[in-house]
C-alpha positions in Angstrom: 70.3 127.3 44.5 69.2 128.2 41.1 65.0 129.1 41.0 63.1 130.6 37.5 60.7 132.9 38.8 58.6 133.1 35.7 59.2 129.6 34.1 56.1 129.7 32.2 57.6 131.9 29.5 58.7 128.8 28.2 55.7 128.2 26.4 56.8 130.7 23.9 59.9 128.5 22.7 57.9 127.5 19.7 56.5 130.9 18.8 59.0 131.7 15.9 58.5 128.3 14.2 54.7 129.1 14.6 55.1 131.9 13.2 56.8 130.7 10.0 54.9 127.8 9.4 51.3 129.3 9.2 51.7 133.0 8.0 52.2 133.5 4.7 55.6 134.9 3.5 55.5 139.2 2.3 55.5 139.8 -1.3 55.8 143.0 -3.0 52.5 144.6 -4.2 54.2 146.3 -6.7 57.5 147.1 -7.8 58.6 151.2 -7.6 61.7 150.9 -10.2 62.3 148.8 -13.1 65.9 147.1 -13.4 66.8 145.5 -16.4 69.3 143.1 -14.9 67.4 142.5 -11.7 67.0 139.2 -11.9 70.6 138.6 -12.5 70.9 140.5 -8.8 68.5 138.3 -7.1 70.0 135.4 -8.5 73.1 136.4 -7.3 71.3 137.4 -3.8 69.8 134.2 -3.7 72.9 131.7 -3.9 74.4 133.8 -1.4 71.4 133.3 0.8 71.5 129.9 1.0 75.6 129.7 1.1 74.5 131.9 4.9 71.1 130.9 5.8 72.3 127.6 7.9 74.7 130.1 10.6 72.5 133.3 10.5 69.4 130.6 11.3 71.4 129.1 14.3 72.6 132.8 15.2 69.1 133.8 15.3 67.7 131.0 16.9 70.2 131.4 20.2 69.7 134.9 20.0 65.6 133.2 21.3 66.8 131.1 23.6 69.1 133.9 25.7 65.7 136.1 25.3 63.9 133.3 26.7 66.4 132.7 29.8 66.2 136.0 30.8 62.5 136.2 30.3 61.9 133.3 33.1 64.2 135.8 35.3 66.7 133.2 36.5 67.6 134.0 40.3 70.0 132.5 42.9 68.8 132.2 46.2 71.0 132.3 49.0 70.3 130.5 52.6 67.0 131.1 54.4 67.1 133.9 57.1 65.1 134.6 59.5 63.0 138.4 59.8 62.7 140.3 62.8 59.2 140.6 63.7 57.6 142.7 66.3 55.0 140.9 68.8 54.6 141.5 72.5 57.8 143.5 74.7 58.0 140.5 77.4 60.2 140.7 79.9 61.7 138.5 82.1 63.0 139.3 85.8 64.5 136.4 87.6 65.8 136.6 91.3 69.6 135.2 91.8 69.2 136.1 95.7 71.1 133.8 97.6 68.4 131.7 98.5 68.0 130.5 95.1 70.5 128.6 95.7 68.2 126.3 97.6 67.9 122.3 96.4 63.9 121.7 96.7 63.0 121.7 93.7 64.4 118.9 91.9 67.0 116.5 93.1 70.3 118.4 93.6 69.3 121.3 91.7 69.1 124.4 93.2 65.9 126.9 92.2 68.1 129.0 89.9 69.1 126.1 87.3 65.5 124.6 87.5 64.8 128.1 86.3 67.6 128.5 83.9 66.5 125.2 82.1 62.3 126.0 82.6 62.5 129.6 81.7 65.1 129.1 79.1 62.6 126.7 76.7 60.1 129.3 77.5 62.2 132.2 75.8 63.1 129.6 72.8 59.2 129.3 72.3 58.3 133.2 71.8 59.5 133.5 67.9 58.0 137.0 66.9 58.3 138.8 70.3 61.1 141.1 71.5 61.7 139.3 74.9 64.8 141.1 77.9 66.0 139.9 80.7 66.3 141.2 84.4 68.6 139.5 87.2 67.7 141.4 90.5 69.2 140.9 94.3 69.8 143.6 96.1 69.7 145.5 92.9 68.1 145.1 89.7 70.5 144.8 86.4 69.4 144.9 82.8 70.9 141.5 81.5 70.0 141.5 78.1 67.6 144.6 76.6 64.5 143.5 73.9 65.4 141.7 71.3 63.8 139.4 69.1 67.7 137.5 69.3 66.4 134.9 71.6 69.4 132.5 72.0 71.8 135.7 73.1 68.6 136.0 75.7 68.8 132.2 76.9 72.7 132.3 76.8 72.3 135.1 79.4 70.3 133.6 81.6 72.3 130.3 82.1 75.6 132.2 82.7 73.4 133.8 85.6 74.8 133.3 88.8 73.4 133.3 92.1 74.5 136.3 94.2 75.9 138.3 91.3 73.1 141.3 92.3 73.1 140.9 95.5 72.3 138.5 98.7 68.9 140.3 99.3 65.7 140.5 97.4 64.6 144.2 95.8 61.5 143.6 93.8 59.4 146.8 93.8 63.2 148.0 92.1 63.2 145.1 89.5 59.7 146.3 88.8 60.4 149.7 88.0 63.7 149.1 85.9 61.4 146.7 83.9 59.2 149.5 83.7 61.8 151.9 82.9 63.3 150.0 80.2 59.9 149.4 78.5 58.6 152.7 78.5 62.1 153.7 76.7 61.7 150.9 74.1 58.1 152.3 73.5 59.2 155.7 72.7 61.6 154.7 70.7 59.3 152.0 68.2 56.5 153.3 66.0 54.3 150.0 67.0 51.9 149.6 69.7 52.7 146.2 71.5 51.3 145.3 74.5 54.1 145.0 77.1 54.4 142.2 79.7 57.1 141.4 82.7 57.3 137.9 85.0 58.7 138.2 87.5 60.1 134.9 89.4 61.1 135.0 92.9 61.6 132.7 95.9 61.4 135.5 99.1 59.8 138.6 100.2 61.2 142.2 99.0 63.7 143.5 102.2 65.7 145.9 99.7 65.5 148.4 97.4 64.0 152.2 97.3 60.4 151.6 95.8 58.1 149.4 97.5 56.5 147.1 95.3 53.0 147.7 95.5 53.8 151.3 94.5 55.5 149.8 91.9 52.6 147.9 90.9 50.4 150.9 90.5 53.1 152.7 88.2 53.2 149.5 86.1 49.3 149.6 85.8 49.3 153.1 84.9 51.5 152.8 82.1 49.9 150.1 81.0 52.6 147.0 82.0 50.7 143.6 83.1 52.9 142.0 85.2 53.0 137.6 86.0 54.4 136.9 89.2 55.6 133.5 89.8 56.8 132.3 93.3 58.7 129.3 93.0 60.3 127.4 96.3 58.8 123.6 98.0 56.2 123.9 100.3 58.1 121.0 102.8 61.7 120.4 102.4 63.8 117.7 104.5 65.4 119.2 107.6 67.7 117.9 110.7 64.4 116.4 112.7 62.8 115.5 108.8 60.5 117.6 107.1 59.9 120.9 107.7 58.3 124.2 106.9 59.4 124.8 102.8 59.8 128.5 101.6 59.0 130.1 104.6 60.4 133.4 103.3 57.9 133.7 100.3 55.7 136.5 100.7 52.6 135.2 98.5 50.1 138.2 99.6 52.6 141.2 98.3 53.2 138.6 94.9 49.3 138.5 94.1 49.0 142.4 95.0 51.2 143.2 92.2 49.8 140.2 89.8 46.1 141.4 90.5 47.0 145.3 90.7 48.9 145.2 87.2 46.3 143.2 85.6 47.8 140.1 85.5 47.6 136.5 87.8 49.9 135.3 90.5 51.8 131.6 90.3 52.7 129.4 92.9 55.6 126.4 91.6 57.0 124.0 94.3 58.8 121.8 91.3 60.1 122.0 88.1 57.1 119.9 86.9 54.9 122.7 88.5 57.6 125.8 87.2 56.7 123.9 83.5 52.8 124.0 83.6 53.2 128.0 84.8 55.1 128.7 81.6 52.5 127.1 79.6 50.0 128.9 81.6 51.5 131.9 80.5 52.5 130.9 76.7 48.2 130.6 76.5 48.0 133.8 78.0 50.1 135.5 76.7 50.0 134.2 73.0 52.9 135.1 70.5 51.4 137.6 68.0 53.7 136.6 65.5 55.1 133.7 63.8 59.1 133.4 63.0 59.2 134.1 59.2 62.3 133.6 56.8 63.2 135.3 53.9 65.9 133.8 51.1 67.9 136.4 49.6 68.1 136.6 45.8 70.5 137.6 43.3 68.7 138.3 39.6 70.1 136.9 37.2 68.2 137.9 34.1 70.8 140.7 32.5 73.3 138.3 31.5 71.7 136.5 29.1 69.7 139.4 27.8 72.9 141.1 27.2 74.4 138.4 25.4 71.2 138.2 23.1 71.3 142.1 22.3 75.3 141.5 21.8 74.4 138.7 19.5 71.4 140.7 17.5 73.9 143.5 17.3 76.3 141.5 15.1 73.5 139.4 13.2 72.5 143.0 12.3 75.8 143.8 11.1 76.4 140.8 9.6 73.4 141.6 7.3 74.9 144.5 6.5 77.9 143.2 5.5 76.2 141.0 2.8 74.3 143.6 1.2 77.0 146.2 0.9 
């Protein structure tokens, strides 16, 4: 796409002809030598002049409009891309236990794909913040590290798979990883953001070296407010009909770390419920900044005005040439 970023200098198209229309031509005030046979010289000059003033006016007259065209700096712009902004480190650590396998909590999807589809509009929504994902079990892996690449982060997330960390649930570990990796991030950037983890879970922490609530006092320490969502029906149908939901779901130890860390605890029995939690957080948690675009240019401007002194430096010799 071809843009003129200064497209008013067209107003001085007209300049020259203004200029010869209303000032008055330069005469001589005197002259310094006397030639006998100067008239016969101008006359001479004169018939030439007019044999060359049609081509040297057109000559001068592009030489105005390639000064012109490079005046109103003629660019091309190139596709819109978008800039890396920095906003708020958020990340995300999801439990693929094998109990989130479960079907509870809509239709015949189990917990982790109401997830996968809940969280993953959430992560689309955060333009401007560098958002990483956690997958913890038995153990806690980094996924994906903070980016502000936010579809490689939703692409990880759906090729999560349940069991792939572990049949157990290690959430005081998943905690301090998250820290871990956050506090190394911070070191590393020159800008201040506040840093935030959810963590999403569907049982009670039986694995893992650091107990959470320890964990939860690190995080607060360091300055890491931490969501927790428990997510899991309350009733689900059984042999005899229904019966007792999530029963594994440790809620007390979920709102310790929530309310330690400075942050608020989430219960989610569906995926309608899962929804409102992430808008619950999106308010809380606002995106400091907005996804801008840039459109890289190309200037154009030196190839006109380097046909225009080309074509002055020949006008000039062509003068020259006529008065030798």
């Amino acid at each position: 796409m071809i843009h003129f970023e200064w497209p008013w200098m067209l107003l001085l198209l007209p300049l020259p002809w203004l200029l010869a229309r209303w000032l008055p031509p330069a005469r001589p005030q005197g002259a310094a030598l006397f030639l006998p046979f100067a008239d016969d010289v101008a006359g001479g000059a004169t018939i030439e002049t007019q044999s060359m003033s049609r081509p040297r006016l057109m000559l001068f007259a592009l030489v105005w409009l390639l000064l012109l065209l490079a005046a109103v700096r003629p660019q091309w712009l190139g596709e819109p891309q978008p800039i890396p902004s920095t906003g708020r480190k958020l990340m995300l650590a999801v439990d693929v236990s094998g109990s989130m396998s479960t079907q509870d909590m809509a239709g015949n999807a189990s917990r982790l794909q109401v997830v996968q589809k809940v969280a993953g509009d959430f992560i689309r929504r955060r333009h401007g913040d560098q958002v990483g994902l956690i997958l913890f079990g038995t153990q806690p892996y980094l996924q994906a590290p903070l980016t502000t690449d936010l579809d490689t982060v939703g692409q990880f997330l759906n090729e999560a798979m349940i069991g792939m960390a572990g049949t157990q649930t290690a959430i005081g570990d998943a905690i301090g990883l998250a820290l871990k990796r956050l506090r190394e991030h911070a070191e590393k950037a020159t800008d201040k953001s506040e840093m935030v983890l959810i963590l999403l879970t569907d049982g009670s922490s039986n694995a893992g070296a650091m107990p959470p609530a320890q964990a939860a006092k690190m995080a607060a320490a360091a300055g890491l407010r931490i969501y927790t969502i428990g997510v899991g029906s309350e009733m689900q149908a059984g042999f005899f009909g229904l019966s007792a939901g999530n029963g594994e779901l440790d809620e007390d130890t979920l709102k310790l770390i929530a309310q330690t860390s400075g942050g608020e605890y989430f219960r989610a029995t569906d995926a309608g419920n899962l929804q409102k939690v992430y808008a619950r957080i999106d308010r809380l948690e606002p995106s400091d900044a907005r996804q801008q675009w840039y459109r890289p240019s190309e200037e154009w401007f030196q190839w006109p005005l380097g046909l225009a002194l080309l074509l002055s430096l020949l006008a000039v010799l062509w003068s020259g040439r006529r008065w030798s």
